[in-house]
C-alpha positions as CSV (number, residue, x, y, z in Angstrom):
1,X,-2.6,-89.9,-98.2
2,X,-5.7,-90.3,-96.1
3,X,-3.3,-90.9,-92.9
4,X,-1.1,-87.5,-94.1
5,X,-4.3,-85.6,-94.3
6,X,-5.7,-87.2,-90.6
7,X,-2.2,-86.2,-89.3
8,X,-2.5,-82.7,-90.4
9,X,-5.9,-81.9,-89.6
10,X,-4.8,-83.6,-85.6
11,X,-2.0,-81.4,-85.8
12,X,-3.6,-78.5,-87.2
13,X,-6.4,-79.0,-83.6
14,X,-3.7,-79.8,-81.8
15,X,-2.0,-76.3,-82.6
16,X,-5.1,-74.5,-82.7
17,X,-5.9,-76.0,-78.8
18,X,-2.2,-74.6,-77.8
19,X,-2.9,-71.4,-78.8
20,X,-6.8,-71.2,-77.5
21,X,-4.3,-72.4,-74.0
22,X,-1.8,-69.8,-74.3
23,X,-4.4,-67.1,-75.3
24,X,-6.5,-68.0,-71.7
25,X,-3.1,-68.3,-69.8
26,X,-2.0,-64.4,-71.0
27,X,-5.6,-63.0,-70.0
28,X,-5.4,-64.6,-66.5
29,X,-2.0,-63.0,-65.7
30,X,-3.1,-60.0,-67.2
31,X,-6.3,-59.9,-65.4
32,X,-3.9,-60.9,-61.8
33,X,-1.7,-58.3,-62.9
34,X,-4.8,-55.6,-63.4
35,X,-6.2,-56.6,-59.8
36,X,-2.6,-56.6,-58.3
37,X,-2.1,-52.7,-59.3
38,X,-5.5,-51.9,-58.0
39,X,-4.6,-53.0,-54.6
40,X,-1.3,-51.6,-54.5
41,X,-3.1,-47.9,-55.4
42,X,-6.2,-48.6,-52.7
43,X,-2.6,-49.3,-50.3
44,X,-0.9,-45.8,-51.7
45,X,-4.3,-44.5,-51.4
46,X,-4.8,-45.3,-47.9
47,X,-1.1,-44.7,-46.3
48,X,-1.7,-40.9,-48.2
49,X,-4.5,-40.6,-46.5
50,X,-2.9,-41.2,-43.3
51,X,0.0,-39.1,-44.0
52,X,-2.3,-36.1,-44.8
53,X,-4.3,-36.6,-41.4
54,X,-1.1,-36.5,-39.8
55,X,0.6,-33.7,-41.6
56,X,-2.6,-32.0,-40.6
57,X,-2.0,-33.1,-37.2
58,X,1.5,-32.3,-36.9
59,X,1.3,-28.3,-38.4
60,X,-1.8,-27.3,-36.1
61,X,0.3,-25.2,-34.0
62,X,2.6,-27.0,-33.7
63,X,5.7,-24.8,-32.1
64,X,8.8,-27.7,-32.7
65,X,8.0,-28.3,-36.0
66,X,8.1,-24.3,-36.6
67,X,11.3,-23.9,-34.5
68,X,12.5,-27.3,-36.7
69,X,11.7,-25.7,-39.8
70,X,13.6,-22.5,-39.1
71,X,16.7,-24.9,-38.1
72,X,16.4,-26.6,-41.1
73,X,16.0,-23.4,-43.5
74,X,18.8,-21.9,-41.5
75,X,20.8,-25.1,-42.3
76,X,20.0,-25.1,-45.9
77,X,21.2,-21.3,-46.2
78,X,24.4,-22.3,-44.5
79,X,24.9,-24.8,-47.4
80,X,24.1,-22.6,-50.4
81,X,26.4,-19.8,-48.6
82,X,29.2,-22.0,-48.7
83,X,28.3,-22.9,-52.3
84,X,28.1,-19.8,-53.3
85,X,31.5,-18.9,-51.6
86,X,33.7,-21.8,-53.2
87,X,32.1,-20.2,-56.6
88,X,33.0,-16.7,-56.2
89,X,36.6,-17.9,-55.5
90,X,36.4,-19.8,-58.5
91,X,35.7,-17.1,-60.5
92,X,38.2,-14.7,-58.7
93,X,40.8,-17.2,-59.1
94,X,40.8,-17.1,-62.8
95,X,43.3,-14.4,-64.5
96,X,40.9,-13.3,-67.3
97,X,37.1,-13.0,-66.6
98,X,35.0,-12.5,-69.4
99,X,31.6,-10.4,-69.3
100,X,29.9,-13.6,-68.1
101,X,31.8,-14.3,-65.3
102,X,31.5,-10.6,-64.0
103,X,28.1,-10.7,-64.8
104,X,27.7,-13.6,-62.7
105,X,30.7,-12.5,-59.9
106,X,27.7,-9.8,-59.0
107,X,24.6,-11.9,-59.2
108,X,26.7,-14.1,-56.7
109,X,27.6,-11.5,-54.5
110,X,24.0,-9.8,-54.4
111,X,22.9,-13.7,-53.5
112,X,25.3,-14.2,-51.0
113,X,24.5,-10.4,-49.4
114,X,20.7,-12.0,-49.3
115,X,21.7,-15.0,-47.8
116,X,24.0,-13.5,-45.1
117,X,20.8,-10.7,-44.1
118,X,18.5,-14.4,-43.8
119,X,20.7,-16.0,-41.7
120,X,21.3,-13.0,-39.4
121,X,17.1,-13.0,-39.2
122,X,17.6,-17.0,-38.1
123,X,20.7,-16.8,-36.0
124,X,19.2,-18.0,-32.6
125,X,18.5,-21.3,-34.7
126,X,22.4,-21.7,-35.5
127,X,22.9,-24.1,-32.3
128,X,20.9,-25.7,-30.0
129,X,17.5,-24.1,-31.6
130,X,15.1,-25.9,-28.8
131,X,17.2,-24.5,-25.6
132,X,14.2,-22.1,-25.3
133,X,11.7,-24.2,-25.3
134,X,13.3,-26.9,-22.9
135,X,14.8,-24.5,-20.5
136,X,12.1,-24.2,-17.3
137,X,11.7,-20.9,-16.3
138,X,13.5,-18.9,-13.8
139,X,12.3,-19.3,-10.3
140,X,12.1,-15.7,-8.6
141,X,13.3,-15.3,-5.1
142,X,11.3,-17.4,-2.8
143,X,9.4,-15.0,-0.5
144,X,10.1,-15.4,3.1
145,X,7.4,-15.9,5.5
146,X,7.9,-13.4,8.3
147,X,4.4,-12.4,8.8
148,X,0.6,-13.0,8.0
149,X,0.4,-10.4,5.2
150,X,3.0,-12.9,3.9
151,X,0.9,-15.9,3.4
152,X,-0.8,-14.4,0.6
153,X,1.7,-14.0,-1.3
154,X,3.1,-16.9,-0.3
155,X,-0.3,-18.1,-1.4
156,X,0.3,-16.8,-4.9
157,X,3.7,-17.7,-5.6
158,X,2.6,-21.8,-5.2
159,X,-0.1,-20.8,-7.8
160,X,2.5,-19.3,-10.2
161,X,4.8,-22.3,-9.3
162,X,1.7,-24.9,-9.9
163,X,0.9,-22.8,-13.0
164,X,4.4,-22.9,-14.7
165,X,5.0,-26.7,-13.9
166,X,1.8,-27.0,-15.5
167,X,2.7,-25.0,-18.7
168,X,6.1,-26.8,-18.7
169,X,4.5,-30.3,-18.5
170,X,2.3,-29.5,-21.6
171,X,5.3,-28.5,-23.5
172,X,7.2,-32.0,-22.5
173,X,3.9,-33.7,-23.9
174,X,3.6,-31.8,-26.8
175,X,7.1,-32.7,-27.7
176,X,6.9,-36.2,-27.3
177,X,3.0,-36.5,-29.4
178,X,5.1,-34.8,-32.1
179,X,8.1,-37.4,-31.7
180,X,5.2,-40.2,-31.7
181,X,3.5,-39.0,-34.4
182,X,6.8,-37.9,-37.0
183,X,7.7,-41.7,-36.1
184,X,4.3,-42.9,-37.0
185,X,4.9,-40.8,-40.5
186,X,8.1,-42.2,-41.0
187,X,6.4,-46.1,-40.8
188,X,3.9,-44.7,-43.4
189,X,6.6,-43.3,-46.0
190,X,8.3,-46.9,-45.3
191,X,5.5,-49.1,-46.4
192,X,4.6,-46.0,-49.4
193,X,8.4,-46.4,-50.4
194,X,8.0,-50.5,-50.3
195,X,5.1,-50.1,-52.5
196,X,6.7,-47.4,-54.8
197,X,10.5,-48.1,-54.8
198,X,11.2,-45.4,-57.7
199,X,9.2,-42.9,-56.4
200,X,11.7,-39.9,-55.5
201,X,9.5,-38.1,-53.6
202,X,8.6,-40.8,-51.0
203,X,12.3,-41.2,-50.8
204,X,13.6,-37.8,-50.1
205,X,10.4,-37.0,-47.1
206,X,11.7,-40.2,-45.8
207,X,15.3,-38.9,-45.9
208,X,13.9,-35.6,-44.1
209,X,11.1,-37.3,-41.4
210,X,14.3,-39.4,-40.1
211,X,16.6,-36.8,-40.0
212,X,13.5,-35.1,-37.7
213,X,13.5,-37.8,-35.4
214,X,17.2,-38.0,-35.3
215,X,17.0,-34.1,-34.3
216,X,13.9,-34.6,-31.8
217,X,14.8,-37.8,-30.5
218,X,17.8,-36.4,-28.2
219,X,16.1,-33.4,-27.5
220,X,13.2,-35.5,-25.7
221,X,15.7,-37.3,-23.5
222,X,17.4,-33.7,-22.6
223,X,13.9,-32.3,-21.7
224,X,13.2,-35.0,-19.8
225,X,15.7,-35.4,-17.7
226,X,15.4,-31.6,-17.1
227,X,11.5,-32.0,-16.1
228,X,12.1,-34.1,-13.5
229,X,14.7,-32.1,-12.1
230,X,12.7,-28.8,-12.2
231,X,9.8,-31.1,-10.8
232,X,11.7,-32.0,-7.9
233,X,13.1,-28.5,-7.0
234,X,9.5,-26.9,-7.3
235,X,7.9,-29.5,-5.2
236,X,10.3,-29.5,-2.5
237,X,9.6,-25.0,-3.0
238,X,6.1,-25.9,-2.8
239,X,6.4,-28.3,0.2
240,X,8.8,-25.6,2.5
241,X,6.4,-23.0,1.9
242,X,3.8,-25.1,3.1
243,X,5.9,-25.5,6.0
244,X,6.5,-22.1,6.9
245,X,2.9,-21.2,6.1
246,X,1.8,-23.7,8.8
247,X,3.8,-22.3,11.2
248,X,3.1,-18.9,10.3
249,X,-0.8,-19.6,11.1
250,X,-0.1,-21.5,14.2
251,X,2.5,-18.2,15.8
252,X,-0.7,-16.2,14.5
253,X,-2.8,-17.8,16.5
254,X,-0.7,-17.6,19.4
255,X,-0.4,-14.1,19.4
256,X,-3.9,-13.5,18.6
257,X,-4.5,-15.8,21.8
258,X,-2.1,-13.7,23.5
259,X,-4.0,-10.4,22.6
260,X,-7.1,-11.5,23.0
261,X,-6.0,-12.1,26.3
262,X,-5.1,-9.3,27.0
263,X,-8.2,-7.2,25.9
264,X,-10.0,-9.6,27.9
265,X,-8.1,-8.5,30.9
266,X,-8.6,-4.6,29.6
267,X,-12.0,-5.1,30.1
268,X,-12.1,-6.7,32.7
269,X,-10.1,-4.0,35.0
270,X,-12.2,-1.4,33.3
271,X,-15.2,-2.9,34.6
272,X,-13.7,-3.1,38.5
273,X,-12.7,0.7,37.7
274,X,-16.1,1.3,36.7
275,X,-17.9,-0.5,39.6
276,X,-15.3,0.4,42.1
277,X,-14.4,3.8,41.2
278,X,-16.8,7.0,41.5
279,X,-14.5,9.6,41.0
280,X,-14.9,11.0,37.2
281,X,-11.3,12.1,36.2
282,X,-9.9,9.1,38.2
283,X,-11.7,6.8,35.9
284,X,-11.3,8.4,32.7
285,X,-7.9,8.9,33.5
286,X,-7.0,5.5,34.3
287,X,-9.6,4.3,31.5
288,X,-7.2,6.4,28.8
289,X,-3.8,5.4,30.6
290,X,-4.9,1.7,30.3
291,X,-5.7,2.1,26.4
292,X,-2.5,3.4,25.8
293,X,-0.9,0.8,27.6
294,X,-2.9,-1.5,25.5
295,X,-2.0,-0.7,22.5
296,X,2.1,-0.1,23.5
297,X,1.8,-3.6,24.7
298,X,0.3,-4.9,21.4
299,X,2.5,-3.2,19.4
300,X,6.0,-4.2,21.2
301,X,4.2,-8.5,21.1
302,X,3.6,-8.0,17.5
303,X,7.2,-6.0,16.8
304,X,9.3,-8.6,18.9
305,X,7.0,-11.4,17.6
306,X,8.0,-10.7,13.8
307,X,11.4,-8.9,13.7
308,X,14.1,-11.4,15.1
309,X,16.7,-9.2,14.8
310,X,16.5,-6.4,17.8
311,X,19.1,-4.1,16.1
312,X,18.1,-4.5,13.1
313,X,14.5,-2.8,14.9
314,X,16.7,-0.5,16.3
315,X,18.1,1.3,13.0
316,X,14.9,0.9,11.7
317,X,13.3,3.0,14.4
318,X,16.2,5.5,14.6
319,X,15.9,6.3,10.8
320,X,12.2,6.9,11.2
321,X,12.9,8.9,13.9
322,X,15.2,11.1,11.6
323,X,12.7,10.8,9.2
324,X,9.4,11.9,10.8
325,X,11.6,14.6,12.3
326,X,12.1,16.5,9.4
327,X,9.0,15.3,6.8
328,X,6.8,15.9,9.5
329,X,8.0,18.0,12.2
330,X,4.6,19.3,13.6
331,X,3.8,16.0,14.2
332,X,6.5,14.9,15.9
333,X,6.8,18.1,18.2
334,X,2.7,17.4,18.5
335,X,3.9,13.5,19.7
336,X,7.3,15.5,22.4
337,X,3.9,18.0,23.5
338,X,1.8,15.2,24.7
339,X,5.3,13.6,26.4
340,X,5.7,17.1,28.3
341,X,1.7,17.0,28.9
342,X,1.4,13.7,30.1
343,X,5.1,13.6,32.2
344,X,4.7,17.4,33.5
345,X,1.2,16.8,34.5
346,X,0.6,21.0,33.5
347,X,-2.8,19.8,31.6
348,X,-4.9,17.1,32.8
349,X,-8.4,16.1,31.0
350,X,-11.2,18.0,33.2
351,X,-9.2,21.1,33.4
352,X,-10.6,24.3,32.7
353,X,-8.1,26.4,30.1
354,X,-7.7,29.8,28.4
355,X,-5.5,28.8,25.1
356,X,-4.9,32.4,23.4
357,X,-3.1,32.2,20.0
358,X,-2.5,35.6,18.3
359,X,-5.7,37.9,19.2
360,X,-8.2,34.8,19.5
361,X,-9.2,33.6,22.8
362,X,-11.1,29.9,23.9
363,X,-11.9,29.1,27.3
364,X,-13.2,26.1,27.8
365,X,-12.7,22.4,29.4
366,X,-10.3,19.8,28.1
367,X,-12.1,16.5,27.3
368,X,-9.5,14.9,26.1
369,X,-5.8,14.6,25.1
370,X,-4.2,12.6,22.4
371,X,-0.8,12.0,20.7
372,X,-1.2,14.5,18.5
373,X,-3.9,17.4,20.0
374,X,-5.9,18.1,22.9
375,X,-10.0,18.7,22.5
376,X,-11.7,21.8,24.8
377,X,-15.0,22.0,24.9
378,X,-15.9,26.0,24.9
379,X,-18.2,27.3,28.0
380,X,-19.9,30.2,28.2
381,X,-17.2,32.8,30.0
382,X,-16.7,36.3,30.1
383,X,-14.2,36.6,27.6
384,X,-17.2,34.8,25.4
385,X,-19.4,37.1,26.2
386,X,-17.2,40.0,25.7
387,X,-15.8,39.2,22.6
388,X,-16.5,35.9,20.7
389,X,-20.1,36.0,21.4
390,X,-20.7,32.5,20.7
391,X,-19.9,29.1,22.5
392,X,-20.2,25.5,22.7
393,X,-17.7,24.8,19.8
394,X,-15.2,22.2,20.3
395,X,-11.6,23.5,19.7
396,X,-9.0,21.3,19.0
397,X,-5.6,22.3,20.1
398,X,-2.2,20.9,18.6
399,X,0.3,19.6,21.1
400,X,3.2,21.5,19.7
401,X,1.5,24.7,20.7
402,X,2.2,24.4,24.5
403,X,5.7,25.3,23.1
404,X,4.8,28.4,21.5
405,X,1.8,29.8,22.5
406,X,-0.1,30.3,26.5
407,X,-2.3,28.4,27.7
408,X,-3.5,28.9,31.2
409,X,-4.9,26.3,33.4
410,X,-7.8,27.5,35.4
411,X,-7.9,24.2,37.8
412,X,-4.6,23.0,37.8
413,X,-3.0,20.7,40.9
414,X,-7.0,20.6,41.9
415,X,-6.8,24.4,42.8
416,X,-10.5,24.8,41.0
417,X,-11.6,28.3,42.3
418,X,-10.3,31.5,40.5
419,X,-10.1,35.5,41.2
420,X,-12.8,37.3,39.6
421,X,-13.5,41.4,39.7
422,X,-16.7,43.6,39.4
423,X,-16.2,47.6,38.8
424,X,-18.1,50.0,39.3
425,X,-18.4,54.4,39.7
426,X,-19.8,56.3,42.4
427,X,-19.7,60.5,42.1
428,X,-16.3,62.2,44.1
429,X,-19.0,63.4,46.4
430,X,-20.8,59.8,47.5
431,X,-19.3,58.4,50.9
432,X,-16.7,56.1,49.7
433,X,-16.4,54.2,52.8
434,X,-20.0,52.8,52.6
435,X,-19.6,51.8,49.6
436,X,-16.6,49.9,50.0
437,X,-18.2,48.1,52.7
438,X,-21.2,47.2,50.9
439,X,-18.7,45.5,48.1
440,X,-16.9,43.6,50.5
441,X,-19.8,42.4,52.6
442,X,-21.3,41.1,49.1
443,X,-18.3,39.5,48.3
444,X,-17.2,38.0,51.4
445,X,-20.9,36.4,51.3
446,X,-21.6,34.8,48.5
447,X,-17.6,33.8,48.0
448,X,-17.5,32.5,51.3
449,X,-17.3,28.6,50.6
450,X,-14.9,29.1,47.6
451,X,-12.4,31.1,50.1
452,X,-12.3,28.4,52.4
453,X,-11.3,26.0,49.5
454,X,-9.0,27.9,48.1
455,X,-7.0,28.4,51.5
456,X,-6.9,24.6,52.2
457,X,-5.7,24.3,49.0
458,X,-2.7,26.7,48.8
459,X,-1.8,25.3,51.9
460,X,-1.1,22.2,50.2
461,X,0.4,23.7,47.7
462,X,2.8,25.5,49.5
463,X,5.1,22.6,49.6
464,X,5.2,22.5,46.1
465,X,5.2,26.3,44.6
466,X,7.0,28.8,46.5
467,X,3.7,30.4,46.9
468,X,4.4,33.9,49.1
469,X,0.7,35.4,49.1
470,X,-1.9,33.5,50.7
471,X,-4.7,35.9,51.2
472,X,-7.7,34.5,49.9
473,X,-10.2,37.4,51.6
474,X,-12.0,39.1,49.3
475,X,-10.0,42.4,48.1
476,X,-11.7,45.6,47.6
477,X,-9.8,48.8,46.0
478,X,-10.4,52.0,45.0
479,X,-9.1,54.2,42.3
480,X,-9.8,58.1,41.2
481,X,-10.7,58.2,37.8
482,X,-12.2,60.7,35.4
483,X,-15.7,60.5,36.6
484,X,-15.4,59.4,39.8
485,X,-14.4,56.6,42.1
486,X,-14.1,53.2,40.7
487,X,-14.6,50.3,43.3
488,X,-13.1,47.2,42.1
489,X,-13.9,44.3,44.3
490,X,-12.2,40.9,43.8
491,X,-13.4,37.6,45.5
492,X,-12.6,33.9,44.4
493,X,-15.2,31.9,42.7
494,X,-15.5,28.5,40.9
495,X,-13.3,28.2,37.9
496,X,-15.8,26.7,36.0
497,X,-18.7,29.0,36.6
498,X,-17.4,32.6,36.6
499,X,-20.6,34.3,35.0
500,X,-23.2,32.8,37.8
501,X,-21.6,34.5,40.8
502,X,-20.4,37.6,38.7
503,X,-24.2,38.2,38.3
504,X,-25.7,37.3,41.5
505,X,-22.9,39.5,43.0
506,X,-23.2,42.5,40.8
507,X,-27.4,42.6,41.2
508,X,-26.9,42.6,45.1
509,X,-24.2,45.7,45.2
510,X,-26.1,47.6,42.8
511,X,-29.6,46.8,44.4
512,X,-27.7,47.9,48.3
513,X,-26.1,50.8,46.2
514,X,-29.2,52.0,45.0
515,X,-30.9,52.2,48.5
516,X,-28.5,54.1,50.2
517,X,-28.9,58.0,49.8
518,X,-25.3,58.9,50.5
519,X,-24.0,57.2,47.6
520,X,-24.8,58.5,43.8
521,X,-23.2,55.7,40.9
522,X,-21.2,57.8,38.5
523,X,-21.2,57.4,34.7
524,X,-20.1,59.2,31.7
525,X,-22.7,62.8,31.4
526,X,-23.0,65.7,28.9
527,X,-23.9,69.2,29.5
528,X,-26.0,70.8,27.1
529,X,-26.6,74.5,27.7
530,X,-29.6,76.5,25.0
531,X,-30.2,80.2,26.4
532,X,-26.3,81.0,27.9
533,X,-23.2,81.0,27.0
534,X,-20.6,78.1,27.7
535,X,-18.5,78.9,30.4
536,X,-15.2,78.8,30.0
537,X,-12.8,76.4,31.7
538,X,-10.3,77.4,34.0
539,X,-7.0,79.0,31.9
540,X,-4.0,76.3,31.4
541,X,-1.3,77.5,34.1
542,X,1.2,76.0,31.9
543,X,0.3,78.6,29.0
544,X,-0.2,81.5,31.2
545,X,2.9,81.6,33.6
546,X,5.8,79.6,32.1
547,X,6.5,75.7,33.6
548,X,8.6,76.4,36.6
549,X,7.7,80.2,38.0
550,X,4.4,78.5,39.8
């Protein structure tokens, strides 16, 4: 009995011990299980985390995942179209519909109108949804550098050029961050899904983050390959235009050398003319035709220089011709003027000119001709005393108007020396023959000098005008007029100082005049009579006897 009892009470311990055993053994593999679920939430935890940062990464502006989502949306809406579709001929295929099925017929149809208006809205995502993204942009025409002004925009096309393969190269790098980073996402949602194997979620982002990179992937190698292409055709743009710039500046520079040559050699005949030359209007003469030759020569360099093609400068010229000949025909009969100025040598600079245009006179000197109008200086001259009473002005003259209005030269072919007349009255009863003989020994003196000029010089002249009068004596008439006698003397003076002799002539007549007794100066008089009558004037024959009987 006592060993039954010992036996019990050992296996009663021994029993007890077990369970004390199995009791420890459960809480250890619960507590392992407890800290096993904690670290497999801190991992979930963690790769979320990750995901998010990215996600946030990934959506900042990010233009592929935009054009991605519209391609996947469009996608989608493909799929539920087609749905929809194979149910409305399911429902049109059976031979008795019942309300429900009409009642759902239209709710189809009105879904499948919706659909169709969405997909129009997404229809340049149908194929090929990043063409416009990896297509490089057009390049314009290449300018051609034909002269300076064309550097600069030469200039600016490279910065365009640099500017676009710039913009391009940020879109190729954007791309291929996103295809970095989408892959990066997909390693996360592969360790989330080996930590949560039932978790749907995880699996069906994991479903759509490869499909991405299965959609980016190609794309990448496509825009790739199409970089380096566009890089290589912009560069070698970039590196001929460079070319042609450089030899643009250097044929610059050689006809700038060229030119600069030139005015060099300008200025340095118009210093010998200067030094070497004392005559006035030989120097600015030569001094203007060396100017224009200047600037002729310039322009047919630079022309030559910059347009290859000679005919092609020929049309040109010969429709601006036609052109400025009927946009702006004063002009271009002002530019035929100065040709029939300068070739018919009628004008020179230095001459002394009456231009009269309607009932306005200018005399004057020209100081200078242009291409389009000539400039006179207005002197003080008889008809500026007479009527304008004012001078001094300077008058500028059109070319065209040696066409259509006069203008005489006072000085031309060096003839400087013109006729002038002084009148004056002496009574019917004065002796005439003094005073014509005071007039002409006044004239002949002080015009002595300028009638010796003048004779040497229409002598000269002779063998170029068919010049029939040469009498250069000082010409005294006589002419019976209302009030008496009117001597009119003419004598030849300097062209370019009329008034001075006219004066010192007319004081010395009327001062010889005025001391002789026999001669009385006429002017106009009145009679008054206070205390008699008027006496009558002598009867008109003509009303007395009729015309013809006397």
């Amino acid at each position: 009995m006592f060993f039954k009892k010992y036996f019990l009470l050992i296996l009663l311990t021994l029993i007890s011990t077990i369970n004390l055993c199995a009791e420890d053994n459960n809480s250890t593999e619960e507590k392992a299980f407890e800290e096993n679920k904690k670290e497999i939430n801190s991992k979930i935890k963690k790769l979320l985390f990750d995901k998010n940062i990215l996600e946030q990464e990934l959506s900042n502006n990010n233009v592929w995942l935009k054009i991605y989502s519209n391609y996947d949306t469009y996608k989608v809406l493909e799929i539920e179209k087609k749905k929809i579709e194979q149910l409305l001929t399911h429902i049109k295929s059976k031979k008795e519909q019942t309300e429900k099925d009409r009642k759902n017929l239209k709710e189809k149809k009105e879904l499948k109108h919706t659909i169709i208006g969405k997909l129009q809205l997404l229809e340049e995502y149908e194929n090929d949804p990043f063409k416009k993204l990896i297509t490089p942009r057009e390049i314009d025409d290449i300018p051609s550098i034909g002269n300076p002004f064309a550097i600069i925009g030469a200039l600016s096309y490279q910065e365009k050029l640099k500017s676009n393969q710039k913009e391009y190269n940020l879109l190729y790098d954007s791309l291929l961050i996103t295809l970095e980073k989408i892959k990066e996402k997909k390693e996360i949602l592969k360790k989330l899904l080996s930590l949560n194997k039932k978790s749907a979620a995880f699996k069906k982002e994991y479903k759509e983050t490869k499909e991405q990179i299965k959609t980016f992937t190609p794309e990448l190698e496509i825009f790739k390959t199409t970089n380096s292409v566009y890089t290589k055709k912009v560069d070698e743009i970039k590196l001929n235009l460079k070319r042609e710039i450089k030899r643009e500046i250097e044929k610059g520079i050689i006809i700038g050398a060229i030119i600069l040559f030139f005015i060099l050699f300008l200025l340095l005949i118009k210093y010998l003319i200067r030094n070497y030359i004392a005559d006035g209007d030989k120097h600015y003469i030569l001094n203007k035709a060396l100017n224009l030759f200047f600037i002729f020569l310039s322009i047919f360099v630079i022309l030559f220089a910059y347009i290859e093609n000679v005919s092609y400068l020929v049309t040109i010229l010969g429709f601006a011709s036609a052109g400025i000949a009927i946009a702006m025909k004063d002009w271009f009969m002002s530019l035929m003027g100065w040709f029939t100025i300068v070739l018919g040598g009628s004008i020179h600079v230095g001459d002394r000119v009456k231009f009269q245009r309607g009932n306005i006179e200018y005399i004057g000197d020209i100081v200078d001709i242009s291409l389009l109008r000539m400039t006179l200086h207005e002197d003080v001259t008889l008809t500026a005393y007479m009527h304008n009473r004012r001078a001094g002005r300077i008058i500028f003259i059109p070319n065209n108007y040696i066409f259509t209005d006069m203008i005489a030269n006072y000085s031309h072919a060096g003839l400087k020396t013109v006729w002038d007349g002084i009148d004056f009255m002496i009574t019917f009863d004065s002796d005439i023959h003094k005073a014509t003989s005071i007039a002409k020994e006044v004239t002949k003196k002080y015009s002595k000098g300028y009638t010796d000029i003048t004779r040497k010089q229409i002598n000269k002249l002779r063998s170029q005008y068919n010049i029939r009068n040469t009498n250069v004596e000082p010409r005294i008439l006589s002419f019976i007029e209302p009030y008496g006698m009117k001597i009119s003397a003419w004598y030849l003076t300097n062209s370019f100082a009329t008034l001075t002799l006219r004066s010192t002539i007319s004081v010395e007549i009327i001062t010889k005049i005025q001391a002789e007794p026999s001669i009385t100066l006429a002017f106009p008089t009145q009679s008054i009579y206070m205390d008699k009558d008027v006496p009558k004037p002598p009867p008109n024959l003509d009303e007395v006897i009729p015309k013809g009987l006397y």
